[in-house]
TORKOL-4160 file (C-alpha; in steps of 0.2 Angstrom, whole numbers, padded with zeros to 4 digits, m for minus):
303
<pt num="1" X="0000" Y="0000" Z="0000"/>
<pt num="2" X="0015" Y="0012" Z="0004"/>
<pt num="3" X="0023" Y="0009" Z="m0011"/>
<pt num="4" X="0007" Y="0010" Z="m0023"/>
<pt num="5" X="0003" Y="0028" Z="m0012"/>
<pt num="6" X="0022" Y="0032" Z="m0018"/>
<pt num="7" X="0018" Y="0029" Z="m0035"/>
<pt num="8" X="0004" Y="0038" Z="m0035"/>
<pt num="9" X="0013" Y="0054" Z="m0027"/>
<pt num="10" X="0026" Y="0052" Z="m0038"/>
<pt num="11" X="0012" Y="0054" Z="m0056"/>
<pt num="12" X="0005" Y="0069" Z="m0048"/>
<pt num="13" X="0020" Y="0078" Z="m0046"/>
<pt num="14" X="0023" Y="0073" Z="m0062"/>
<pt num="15" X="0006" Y="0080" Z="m0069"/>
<pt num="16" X="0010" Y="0096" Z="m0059"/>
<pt num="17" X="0029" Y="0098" Z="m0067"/>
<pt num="18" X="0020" Y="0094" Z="m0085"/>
<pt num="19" X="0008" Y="0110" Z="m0081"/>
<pt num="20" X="0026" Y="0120" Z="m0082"/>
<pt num="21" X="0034" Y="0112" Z="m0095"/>
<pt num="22" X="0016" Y="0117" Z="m0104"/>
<pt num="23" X="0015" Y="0134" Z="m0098"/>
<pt num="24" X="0034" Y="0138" Z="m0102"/>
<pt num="25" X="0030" Y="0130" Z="m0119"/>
<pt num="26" X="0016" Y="0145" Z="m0121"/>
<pt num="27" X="0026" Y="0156" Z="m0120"/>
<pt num="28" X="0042" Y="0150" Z="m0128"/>
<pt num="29" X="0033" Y="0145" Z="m0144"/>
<pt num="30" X="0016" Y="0158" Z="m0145"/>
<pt num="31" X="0014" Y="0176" Z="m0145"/>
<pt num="32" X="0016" Y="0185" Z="m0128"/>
<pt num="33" X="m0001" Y="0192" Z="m0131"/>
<pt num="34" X="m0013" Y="0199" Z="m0115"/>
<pt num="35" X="m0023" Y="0183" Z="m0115"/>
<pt num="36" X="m0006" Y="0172" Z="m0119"/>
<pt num="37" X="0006" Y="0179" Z="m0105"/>
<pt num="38" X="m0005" Y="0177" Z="m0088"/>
<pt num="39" X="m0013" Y="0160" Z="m0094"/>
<pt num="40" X="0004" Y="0153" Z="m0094"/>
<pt num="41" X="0008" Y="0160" Z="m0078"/>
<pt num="42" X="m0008" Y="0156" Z="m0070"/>
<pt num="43" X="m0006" Y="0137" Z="m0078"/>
<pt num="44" X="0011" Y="0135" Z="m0072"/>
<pt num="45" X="0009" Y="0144" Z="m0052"/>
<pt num="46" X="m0005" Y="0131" Z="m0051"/>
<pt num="47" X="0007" Y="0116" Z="m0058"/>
<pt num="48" X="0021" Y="0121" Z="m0046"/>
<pt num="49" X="0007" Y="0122" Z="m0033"/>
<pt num="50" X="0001" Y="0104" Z="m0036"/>
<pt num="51" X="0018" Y="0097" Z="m0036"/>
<pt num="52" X="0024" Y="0106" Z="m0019"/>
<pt num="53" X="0008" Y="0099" Z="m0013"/>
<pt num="54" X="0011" Y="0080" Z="m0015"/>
<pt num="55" X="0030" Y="0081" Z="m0012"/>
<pt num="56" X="0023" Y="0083" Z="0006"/>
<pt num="57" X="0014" Y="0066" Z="0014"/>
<pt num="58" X="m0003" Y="0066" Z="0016"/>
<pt num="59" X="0000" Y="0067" Z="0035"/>
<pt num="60" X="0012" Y="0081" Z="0036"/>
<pt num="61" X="m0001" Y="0093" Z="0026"/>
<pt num="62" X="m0002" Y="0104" Z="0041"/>
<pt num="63" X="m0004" Y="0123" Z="0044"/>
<pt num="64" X="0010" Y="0133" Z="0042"/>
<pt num="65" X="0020" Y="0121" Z="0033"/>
<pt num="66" X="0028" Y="0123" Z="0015"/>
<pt num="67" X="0014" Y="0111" Z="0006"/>
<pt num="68" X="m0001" Y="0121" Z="0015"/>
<pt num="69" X="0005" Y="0139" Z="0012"/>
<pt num="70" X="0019" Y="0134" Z="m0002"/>
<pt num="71" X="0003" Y="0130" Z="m0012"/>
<pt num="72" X="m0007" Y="0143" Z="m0006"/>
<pt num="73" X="0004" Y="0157" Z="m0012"/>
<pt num="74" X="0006" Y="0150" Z="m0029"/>
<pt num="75" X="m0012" Y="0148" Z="m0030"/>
<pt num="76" X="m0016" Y="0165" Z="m0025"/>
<pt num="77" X="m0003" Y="0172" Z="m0040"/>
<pt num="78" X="m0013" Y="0158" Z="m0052"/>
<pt num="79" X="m0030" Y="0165" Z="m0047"/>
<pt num="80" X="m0025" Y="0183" Z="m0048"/>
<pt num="81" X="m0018" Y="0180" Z="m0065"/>
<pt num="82" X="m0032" Y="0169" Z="m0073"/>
<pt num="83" X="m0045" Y="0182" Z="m0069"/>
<pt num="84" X="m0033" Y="0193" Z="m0078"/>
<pt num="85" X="m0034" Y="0181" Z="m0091"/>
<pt num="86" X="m0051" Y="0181" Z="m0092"/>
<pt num="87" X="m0053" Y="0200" Z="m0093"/>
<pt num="88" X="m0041" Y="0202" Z="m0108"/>
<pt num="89" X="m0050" Y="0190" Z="m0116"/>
<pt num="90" X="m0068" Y="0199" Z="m0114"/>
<pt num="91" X="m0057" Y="0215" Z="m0120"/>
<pt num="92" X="m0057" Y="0205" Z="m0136"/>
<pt num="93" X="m0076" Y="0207" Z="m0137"/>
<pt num="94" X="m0084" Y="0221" Z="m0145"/>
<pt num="95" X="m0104" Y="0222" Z="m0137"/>
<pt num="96" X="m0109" Y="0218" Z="m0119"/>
<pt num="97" X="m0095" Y="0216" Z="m0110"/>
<pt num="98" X="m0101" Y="0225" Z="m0092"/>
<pt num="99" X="m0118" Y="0212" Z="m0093"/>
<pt num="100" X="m0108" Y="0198" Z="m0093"/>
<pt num="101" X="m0099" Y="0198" Z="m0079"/>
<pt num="102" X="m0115" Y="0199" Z="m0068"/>
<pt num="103" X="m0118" Y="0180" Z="m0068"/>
<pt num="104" X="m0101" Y="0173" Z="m0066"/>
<pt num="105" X="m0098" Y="0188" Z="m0052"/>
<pt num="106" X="m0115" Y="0183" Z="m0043"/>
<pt num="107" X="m0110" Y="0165" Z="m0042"/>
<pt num="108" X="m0091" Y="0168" Z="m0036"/>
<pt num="109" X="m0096" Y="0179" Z="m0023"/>
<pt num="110" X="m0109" Y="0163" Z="m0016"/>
<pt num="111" X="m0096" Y="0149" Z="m0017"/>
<pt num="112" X="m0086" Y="0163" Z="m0008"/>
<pt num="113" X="m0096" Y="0163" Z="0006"/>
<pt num="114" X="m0097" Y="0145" Z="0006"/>
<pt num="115" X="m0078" Y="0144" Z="0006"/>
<pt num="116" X="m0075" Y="0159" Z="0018"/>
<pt num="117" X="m0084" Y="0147" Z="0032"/>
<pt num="118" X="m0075" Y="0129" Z="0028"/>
<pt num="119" X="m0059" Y="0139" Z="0027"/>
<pt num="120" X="m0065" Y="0146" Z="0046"/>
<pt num="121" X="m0070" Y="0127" Z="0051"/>
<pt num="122" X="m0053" Y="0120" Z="0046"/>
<pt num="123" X="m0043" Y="0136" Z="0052"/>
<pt num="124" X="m0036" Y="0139" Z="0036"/>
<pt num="125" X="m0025" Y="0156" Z="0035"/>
<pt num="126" X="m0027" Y="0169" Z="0021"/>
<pt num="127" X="m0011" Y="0160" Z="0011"/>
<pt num="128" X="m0020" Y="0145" Z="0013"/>
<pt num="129" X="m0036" Y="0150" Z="0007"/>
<pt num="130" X="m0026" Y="0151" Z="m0012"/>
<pt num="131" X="m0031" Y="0133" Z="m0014"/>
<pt num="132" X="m0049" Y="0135" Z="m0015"/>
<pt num="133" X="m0047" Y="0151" Z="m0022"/>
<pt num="134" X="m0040" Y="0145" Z="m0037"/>
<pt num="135" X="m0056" Y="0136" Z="m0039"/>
<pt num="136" X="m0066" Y="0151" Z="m0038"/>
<pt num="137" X="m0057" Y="0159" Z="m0054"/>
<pt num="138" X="m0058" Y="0144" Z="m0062"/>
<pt num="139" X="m0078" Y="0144" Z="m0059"/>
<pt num="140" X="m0078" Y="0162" Z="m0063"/>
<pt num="141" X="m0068" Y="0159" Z="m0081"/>
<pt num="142" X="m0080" Y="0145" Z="m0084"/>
<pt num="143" X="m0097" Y="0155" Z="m0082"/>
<pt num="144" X="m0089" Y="0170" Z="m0091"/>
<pt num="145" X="m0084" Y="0160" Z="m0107"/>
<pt num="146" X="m0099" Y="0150" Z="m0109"/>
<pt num="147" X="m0108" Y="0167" Z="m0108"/>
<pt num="148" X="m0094" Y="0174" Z="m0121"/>
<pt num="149" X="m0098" Y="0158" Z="m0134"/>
<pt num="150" X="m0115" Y="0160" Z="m0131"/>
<pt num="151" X="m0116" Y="0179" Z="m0139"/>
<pt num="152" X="m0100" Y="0181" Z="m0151"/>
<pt num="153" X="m0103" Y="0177" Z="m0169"/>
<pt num="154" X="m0095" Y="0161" Z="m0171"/>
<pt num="155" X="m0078" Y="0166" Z="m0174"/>
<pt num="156" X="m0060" Y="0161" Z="m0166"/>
<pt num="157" X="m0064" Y="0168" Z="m0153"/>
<pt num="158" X="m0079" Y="0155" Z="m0149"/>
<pt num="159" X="m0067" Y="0144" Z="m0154"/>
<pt num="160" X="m0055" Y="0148" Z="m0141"/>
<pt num="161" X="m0067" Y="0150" Z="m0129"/>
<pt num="162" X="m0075" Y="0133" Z="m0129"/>
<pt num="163" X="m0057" Y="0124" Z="m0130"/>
<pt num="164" X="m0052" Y="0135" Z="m0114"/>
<pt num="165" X="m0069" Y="0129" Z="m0106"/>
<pt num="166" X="m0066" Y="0112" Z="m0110"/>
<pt num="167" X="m0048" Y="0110" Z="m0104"/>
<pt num="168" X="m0051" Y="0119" Z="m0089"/>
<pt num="169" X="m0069" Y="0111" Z="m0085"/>
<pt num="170" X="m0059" Y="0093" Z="m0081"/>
<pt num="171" X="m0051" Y="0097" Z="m0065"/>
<pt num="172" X="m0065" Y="0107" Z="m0060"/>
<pt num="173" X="m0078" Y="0094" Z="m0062"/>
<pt num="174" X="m0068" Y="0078" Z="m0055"/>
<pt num="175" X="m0064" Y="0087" Z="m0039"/>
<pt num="176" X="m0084" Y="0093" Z="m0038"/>
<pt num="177" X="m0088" Y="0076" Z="m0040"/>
<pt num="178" X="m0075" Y="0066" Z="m0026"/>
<pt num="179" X="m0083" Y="0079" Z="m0015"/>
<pt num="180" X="m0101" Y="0078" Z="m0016"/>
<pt num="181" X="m0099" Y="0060" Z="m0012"/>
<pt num="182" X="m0095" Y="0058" Z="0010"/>
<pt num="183" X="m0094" Y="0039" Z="0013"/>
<pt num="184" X="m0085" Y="0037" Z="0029"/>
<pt num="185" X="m0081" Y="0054" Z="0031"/>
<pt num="186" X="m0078" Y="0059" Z="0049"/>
<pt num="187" X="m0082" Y="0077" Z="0047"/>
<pt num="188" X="m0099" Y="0084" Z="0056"/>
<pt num="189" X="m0114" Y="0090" Z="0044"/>
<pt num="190" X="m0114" Y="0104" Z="0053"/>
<pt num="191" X="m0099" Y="0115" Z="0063"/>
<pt num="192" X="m0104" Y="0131" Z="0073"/>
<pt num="193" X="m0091" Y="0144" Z="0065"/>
<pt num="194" X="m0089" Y="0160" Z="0076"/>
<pt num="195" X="m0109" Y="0167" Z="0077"/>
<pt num="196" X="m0114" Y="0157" Z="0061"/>
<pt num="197" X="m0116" Y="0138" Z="0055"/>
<pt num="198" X="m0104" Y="0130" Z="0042"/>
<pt num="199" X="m0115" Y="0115" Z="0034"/>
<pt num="200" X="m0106" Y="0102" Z="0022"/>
<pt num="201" X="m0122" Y="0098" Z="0014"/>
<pt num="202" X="m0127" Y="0116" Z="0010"/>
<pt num="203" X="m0106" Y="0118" Z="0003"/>
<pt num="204" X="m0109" Y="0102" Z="m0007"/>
<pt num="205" X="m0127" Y="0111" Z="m0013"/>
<pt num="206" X="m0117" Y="0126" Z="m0016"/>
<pt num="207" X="m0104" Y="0115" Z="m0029"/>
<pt num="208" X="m0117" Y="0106" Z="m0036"/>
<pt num="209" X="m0126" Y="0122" Z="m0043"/>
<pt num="210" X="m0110" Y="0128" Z="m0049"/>
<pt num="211" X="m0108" Y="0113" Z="m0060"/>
<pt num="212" X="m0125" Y="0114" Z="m0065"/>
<pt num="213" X="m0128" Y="0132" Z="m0071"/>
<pt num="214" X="m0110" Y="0129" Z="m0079"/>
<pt num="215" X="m0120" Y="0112" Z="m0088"/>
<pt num="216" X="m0133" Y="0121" Z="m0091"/>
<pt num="217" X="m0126" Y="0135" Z="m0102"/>
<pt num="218" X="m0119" Y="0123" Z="m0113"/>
<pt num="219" X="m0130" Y="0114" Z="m0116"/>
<pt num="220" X="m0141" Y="0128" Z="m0120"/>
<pt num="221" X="m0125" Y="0133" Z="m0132"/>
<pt num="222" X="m0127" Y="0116" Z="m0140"/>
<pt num="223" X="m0146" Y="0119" Z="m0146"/>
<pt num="224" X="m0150" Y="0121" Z="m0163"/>
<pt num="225" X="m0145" Y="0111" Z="m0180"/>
<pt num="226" X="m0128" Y="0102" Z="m0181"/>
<pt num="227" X="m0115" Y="0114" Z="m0183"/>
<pt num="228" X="m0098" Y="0115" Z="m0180"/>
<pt num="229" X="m0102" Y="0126" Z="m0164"/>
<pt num="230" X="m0114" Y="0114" Z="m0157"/>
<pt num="231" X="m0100" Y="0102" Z="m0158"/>
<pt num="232" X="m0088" Y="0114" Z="m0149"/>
<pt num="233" X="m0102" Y="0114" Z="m0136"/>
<pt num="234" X="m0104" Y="0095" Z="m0134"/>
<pt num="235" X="m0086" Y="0093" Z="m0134"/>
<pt num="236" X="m0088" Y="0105" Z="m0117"/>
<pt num="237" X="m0102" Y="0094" Z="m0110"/>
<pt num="238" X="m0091" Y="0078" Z="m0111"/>
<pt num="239" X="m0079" Y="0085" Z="m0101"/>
<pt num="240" X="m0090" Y="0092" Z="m0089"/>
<pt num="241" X="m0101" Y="0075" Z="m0085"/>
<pt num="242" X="m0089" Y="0062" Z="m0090"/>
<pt num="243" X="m0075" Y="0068" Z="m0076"/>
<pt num="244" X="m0089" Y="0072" Z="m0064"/>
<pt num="245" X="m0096" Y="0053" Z="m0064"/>
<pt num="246" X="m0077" Y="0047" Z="m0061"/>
<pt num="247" X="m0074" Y="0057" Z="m0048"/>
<pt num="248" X="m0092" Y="0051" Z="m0040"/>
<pt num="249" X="m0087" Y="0033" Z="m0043"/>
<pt num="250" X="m0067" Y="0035" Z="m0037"/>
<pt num="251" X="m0076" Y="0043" Z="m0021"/>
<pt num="252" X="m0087" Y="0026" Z="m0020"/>
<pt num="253" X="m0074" Y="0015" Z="m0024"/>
<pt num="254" X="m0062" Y="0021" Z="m0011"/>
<pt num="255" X="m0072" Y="0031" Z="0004"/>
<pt num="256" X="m0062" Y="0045" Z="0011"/>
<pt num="257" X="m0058" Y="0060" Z="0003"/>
<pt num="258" X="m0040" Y="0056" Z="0007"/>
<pt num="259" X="m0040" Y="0040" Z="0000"/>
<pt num="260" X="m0045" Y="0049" Z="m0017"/>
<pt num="261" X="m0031" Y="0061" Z="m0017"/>
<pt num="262" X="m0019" Y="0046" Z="m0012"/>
<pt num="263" X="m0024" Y="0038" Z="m0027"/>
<pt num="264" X="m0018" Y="0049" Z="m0042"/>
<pt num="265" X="m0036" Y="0051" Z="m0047"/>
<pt num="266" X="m0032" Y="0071" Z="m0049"/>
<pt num="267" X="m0015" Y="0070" Z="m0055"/>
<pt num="268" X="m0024" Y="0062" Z="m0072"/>
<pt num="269" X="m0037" Y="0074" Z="m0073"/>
<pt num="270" X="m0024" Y="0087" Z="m0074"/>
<pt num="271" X="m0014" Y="0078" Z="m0088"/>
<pt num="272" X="m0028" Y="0077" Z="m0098"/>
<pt num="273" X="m0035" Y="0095" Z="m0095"/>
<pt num="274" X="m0013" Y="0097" Z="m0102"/>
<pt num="275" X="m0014" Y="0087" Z="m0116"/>
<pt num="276" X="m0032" Y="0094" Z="m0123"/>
<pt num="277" X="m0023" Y="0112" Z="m0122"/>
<pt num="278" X="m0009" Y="0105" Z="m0131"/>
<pt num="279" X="m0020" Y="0099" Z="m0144"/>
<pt num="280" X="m0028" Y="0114" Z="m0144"/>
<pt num="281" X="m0011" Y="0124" Z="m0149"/>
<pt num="282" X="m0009" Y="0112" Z="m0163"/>
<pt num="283" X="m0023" Y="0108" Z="m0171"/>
<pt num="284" X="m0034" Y="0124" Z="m0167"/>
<pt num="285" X="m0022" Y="0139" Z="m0165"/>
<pt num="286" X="m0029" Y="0139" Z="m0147"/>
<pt num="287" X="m0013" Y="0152" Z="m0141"/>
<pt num="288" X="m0012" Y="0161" Z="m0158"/>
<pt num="289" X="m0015" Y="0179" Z="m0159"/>
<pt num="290" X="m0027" Y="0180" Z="m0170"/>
<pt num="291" X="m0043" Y="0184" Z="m0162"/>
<pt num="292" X="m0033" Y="0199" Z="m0153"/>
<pt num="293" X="m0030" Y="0206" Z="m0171"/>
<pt num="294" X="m0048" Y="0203" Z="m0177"/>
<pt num="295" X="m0053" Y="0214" Z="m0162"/>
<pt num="296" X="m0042" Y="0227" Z="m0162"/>
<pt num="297" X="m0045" Y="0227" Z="m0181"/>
<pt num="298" X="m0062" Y="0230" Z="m0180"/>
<pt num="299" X="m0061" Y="0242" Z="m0165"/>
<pt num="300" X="m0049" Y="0255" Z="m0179"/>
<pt num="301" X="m0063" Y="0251" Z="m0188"/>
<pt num="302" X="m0077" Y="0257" Z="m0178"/>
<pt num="303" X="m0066" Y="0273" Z="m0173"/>
């Protein structure tokens, strides 16, 4: 068991370092665009991030330690530059900007809240919190580029933002779906934080309706005759529902939480989110800087 745990360890750092080699690869061989630039830093913080993480035991994850707060500082530089990311990419658009941020504003700021009071529960400390805050800008980006895909003409730039979803949709949804599943967990339903209530089952409700207003716009994106956008959009659906369902199914095949860390189950989530980026840069001209030619093109012609 020790040795298969090593293994395991050993492939997540691995799919963490293969995040760098990725993000150093974006900006080695694509254009140091606006959109380019802070993707491949936020991509690579997070890999450094996940491989700190599992160089540590699964014991010696404590607080103020190198894996706890190590991580949580690069995932605080990641998050801050993926919504960086996001914005330049909606300066790309050339209608409605402002109105769409309201939905993906509105559900960051709920699944906020949520985390606020589980970081409270566990006593986790402001560097700390960088590990579920990275999962709030991923939700954010997620909301924001269905949205995006769901008004722009289809163009590159739908292109790019489906491929985005897609890639980064995998690690979101597999960890949403261990989570949501609590056999033999030891943790209470319910934990008094300060004057207020932390409940597991309303943070899990929380998650859940993430995922499924996330669903949702896509498949709404996917309505309509067959089209090559409508193939875009079911290509996001797959990789929303089919790391989901694993994720559910590791978490009943194996019980704790733990156990599904232990396991490798995220490290393989992440190397797939890598290689569908990767394939993204080859076959699509997913880092290209095309769309931010077409807009600033048409913004000189507007003027």
């Amino acid at each position: 068991m020790a040795s298969f745990i090593a293994i395991a360890q050993g492939f997540k750092i691995a799919a963490g370092l293969a995040q760098v080699a990725f993000a150093l690869w974006i900006v080695i061989r694509s254009p140091r665009t606006r959109t380019n630039v802070p993707f491949a830093l936020a991509f690579g913080a997070n890999g450094v991030a996940f491989a700190i993480w599992n160089l540590a035991r699964p014991g010696s994850r404590l607080p103020h330690t190198l894996a706890l707060e190590g991580r949580g500082v690069l995932d605080w530089i990641a998050t801050l530059a993926l919504i960086l990311f996001a914005l330049s990419f909606l300066e790309m658009l050339q209608h409605s900007r402002r109105r769409l941020l309201i939905l993906p504003v509105s559900i960051t700021l709920v699944t906020l809240a949520s985390d606020i009071l589980k970081a409270r529960t566990y006593h986790l400390d402001l560097l700390a919190f960088g590990g579920l805050a990275i999962y709030l800008a991923t939700a954010f980006v997620l909301v924001l580029f269905a949205l995006i895909f769901a008004t722009e003409p289809w163009t590159q730039l739908g292109n790019r933002s489906a491929l985005f979803s897609a890639a980064l949709v995998i690690n979101y949804a597999d960890h949403i779906g261990a989570s949501i599943i609590r056999p033999g967990s030891a943790a209470p339903a319910t934990v008094q934080v300060g004057g207020m209530r932390w409940n597991s089952v309303a943070d899990v409700a929380v998650q859940v309706a993430g995922i499924l207003i996330i669903l949702g716009l896509w498949l709404w994106n996917s309505r309509g005759p067959r089209s090559e956008k409508s193939r875009m959009a079911l290509v996001v659906i797959v990789c929303i529902i089919a790391p989901f369902v694993a994720g559910v199914l590791v978490r009943i095949a194996l019980g704790p939480y733990r156990a599904v860390q232990e396991s490798g189950f995220f490290g393989l989530g992440l190397i797939a989110m890598t290689a569908l980026l990767g394939y993204g840069m080859l076959a699509h001209g997913l880092f290209s800087s095309e769309g931010e030619r077409d807009s600033t093109a048409a913004s000189a012609t507007e003027s």
